[in-house]
C-alpha atoms as one frame of an Amber mdcrd trajectory, in Angstrom:
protein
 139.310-188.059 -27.162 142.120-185.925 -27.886 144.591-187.883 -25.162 143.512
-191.399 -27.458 144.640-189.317 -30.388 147.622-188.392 -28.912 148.791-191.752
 -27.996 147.532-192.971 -31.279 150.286-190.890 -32.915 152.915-191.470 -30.606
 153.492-194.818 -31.410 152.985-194.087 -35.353 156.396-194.892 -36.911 158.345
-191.372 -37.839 158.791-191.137 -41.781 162.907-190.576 -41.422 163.833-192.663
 -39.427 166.787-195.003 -39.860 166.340-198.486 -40.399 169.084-201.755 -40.579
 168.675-204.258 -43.070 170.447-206.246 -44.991 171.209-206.414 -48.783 173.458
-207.461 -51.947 173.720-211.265 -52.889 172.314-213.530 -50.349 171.159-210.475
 -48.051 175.205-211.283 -46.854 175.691-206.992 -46.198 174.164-205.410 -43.493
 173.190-201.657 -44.376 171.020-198.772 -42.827 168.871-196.019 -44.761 166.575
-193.829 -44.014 164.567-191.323 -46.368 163.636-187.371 -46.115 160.684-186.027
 -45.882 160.931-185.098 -50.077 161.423-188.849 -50.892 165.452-189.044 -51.084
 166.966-191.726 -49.655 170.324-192.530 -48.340 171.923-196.150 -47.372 174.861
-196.657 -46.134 177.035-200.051 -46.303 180.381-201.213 -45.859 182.251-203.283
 -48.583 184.023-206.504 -48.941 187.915-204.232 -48.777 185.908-202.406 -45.563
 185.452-199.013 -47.256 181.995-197.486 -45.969 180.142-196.272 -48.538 176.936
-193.858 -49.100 174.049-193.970 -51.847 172.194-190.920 -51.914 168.900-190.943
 -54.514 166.833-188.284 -55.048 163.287-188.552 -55.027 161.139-189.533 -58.284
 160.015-186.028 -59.024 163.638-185.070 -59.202 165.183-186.545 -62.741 169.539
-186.559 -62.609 172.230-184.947 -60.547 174.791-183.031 -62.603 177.354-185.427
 -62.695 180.453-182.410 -62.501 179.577-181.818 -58.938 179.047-183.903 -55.600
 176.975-183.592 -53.167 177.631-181.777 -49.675 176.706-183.359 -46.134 175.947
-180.632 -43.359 174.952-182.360 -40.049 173.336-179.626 -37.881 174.841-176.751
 -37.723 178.565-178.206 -38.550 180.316-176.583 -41.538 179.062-178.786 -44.920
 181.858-181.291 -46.211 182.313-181.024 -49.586 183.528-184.374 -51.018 185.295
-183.970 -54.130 185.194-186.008 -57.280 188.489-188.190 -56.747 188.479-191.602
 -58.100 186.325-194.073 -56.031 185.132-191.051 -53.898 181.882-189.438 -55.747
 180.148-191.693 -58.494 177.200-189.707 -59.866 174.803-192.205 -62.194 171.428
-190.787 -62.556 169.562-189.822 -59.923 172.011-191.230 -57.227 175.094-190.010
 -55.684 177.443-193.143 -54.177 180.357-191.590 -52.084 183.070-193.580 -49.662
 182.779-191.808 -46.168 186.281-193.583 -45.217 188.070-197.370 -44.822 188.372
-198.927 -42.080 192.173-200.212 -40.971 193.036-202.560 -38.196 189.467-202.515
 -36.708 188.766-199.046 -36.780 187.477-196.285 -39.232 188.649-192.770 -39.232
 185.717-191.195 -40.280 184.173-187.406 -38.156 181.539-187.853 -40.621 180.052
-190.971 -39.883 180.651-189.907 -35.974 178.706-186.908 -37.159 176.107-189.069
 -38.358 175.482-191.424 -35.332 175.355-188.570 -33.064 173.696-185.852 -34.712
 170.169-184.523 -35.344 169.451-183.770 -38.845 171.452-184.122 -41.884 171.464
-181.965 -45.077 172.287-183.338 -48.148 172.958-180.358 -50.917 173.497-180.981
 -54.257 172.949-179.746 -58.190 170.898-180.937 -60.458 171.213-181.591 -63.978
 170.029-178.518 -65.721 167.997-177.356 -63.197 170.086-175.890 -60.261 170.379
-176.932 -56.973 168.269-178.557 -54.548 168.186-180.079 -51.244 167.146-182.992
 -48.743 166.767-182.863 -44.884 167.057-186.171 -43.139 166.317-186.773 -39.422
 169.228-188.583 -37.660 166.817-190.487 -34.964 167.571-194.045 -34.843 170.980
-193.383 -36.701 173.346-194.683 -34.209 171.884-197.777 -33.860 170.888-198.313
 -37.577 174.658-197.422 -38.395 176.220-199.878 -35.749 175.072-202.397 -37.390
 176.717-202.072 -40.186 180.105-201.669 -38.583 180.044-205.224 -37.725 183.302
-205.005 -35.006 184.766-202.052 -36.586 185.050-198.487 -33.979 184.463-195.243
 -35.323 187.141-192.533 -34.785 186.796-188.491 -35.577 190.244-187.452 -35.651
């Protein structure tokens, strides 16, 4: 019985991991998510101008980020990038975070976070909270790379 178990739960979906879809008018942008174990989510998609963007939303039980600070993205055991507030960079509304990761110029995107992304493990999303401190989500990275190809549509991915 417990070998029927066991293969039971090996072909059980994982809760984190990524997924491609498709989304905006028409379902015309292709974009891949995946959420934490918390609830968060995070979606990334590329734009019409080819800037890749990231949504991050925390998870009903939290309420609002503080919108003086963005998040920081550690993938395994990588220093975190902090990404500033610049204009078009960090938009905090509510409970979700939208950053641009990079944009991508004569068919490729210069971008060691996205890299980190495809080929990493886990990443951790910190951030503060509106009147409430800070908090953070885990994500797993399995089925990143291929989730996130997708949604390169022709474009390579360069770290430096």
């Amino acid at each position: 019985m417990p070998a029927l178990l066991a293969l039971a739960l090996a072909g059980a979906p994982a809760h984190a991991q990524w997924v491609a879809g498709r989304s905006g008018p028409d379902n015309a942008r292709a974009d891949a998510s995946a959420r934490s174990e918390d609830g968060a989510r995070i979606r990334l998609w590329m734009d019409g101008e080819r800037r890749l963007h990231a949504a991050i939303t925390l998870a009903s039980a939290l309420t609002r980020l503080d919108p003086a600070g963005c998040p920081t993205l550690q993938i395994d055991a990588q220093p975190a990038e902090k990404l500033w507030r610049e204009p078009q960079r960090c938009v905090i509304e509510g409970a979700t975070a939208t950053l641009v990761l990079g944009q991508a110029s004569q068919g490729q995107l210069l971008s060691p976070t996205l890299l980190g992304l495809m080929n990493g493990s886990n990443l951790t999303v910190r951030y503060r909270l509106a009147h409430a401190g800070y908090a953070a989500s885990r994500f797993s990275l399995r089925g990143s790379k291929q989730a996130l190809s997708s949604v390169l549509e022709g474009v390579s991915v360069v770290g430096e």
